[in-house]
C-alpha positions as CSV (number, residue, x, y, z in Angstrom):
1,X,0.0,0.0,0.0
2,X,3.0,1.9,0.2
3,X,3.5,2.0,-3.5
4,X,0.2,3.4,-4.0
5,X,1.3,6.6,-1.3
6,X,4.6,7.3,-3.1
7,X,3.2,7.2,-7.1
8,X,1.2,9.7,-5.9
9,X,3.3,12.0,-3.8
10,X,5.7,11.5,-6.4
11,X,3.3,12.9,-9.1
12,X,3.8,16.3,-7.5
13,X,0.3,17.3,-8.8
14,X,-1.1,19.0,-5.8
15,X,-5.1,18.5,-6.9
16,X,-4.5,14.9,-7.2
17,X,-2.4,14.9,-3.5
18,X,-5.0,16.9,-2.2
19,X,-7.9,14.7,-3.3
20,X,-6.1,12.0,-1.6
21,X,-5.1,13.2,1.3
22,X,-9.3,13.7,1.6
23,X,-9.6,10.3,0.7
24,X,-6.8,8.3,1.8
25,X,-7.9,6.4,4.4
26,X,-11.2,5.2,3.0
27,X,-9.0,4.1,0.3
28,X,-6.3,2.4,2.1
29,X,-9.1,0.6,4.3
30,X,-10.7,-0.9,1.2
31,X,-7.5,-1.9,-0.3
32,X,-6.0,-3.5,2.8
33,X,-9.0,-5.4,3.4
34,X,-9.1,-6.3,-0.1
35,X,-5.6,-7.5,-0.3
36,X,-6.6,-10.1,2.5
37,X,-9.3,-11.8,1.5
38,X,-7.3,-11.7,-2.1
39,X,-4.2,-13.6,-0.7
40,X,-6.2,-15.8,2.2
41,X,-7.2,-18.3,-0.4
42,X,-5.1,-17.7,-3.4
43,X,-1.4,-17.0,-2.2
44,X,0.1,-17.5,-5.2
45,X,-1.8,-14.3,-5.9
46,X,1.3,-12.3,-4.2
47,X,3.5,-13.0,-7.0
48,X,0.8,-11.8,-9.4
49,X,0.2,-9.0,-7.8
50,X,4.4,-7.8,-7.0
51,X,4.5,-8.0,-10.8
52,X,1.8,-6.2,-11.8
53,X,3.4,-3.4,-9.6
54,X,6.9,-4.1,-11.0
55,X,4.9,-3.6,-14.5
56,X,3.6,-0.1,-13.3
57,X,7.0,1.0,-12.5
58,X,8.7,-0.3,-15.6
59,X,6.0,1.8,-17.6
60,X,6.5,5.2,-15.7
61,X,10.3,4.8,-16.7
62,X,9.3,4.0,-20.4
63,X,8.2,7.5,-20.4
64,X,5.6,6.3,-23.0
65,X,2.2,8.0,-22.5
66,X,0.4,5.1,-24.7
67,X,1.9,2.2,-22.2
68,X,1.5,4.1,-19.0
69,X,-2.0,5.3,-19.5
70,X,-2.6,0.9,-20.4
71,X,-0.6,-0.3,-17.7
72,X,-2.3,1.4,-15.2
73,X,-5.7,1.5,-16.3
74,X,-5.7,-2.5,-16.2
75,X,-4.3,-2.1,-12.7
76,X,-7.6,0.0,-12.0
77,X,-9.5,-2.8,-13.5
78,X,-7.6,-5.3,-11.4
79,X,-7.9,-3.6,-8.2
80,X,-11.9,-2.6,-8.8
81,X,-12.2,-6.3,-9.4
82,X,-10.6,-7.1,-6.0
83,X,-12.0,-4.6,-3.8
84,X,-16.0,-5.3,-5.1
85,X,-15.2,-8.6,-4.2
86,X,-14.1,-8.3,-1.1
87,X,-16.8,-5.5,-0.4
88,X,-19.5,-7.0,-2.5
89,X,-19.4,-10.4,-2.6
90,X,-21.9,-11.0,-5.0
91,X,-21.3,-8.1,-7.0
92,X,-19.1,-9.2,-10.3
């Protein structure tokens, strides 16, 4: 969860730190209890999930607009997936 602080403080764009600093802790709640109920039956999920954020990385030092904007918005679609599930358990 960590990562997710330092993209963003590192993206020096003061409406986006301020919108989070608003929301942070709702955000970090849901992810955390996310990430449990993600890796309490599926460990082998870690290892997915390290290299998705290795992948994230790798595209912000591409410097490539086209792959950034794709890496990350399949991380959104990854981590929307996780969270409803954990929140909504019958929501897919």
């Amino acid at each position: 969860l960590y990562f997710h602080e330092i993209m963003i403080q590192e993206a020096n764009h003061m409406r986006i730190l301020h919108l989070w600093n608003n929301i942070r802790h709702i955000v970090l709640a849901a992810l955390l209890v996310a990430t449990e109920r993600r890796f309490k039956g599926e460990i082998h999920e870690i290892n997915t999930l390290m290299d998705n954020h290795r992948l994230i990385v790798k595209a912000f030092l591409s410097k490539d607009r086209n792959y950034i904007r794709q890496v990350i918005q399949e991380h959104f679609e990854d981590t929307r997936k996780s969270v409803n599930n954990a929140l909504l358990p019958d929501h897919e």
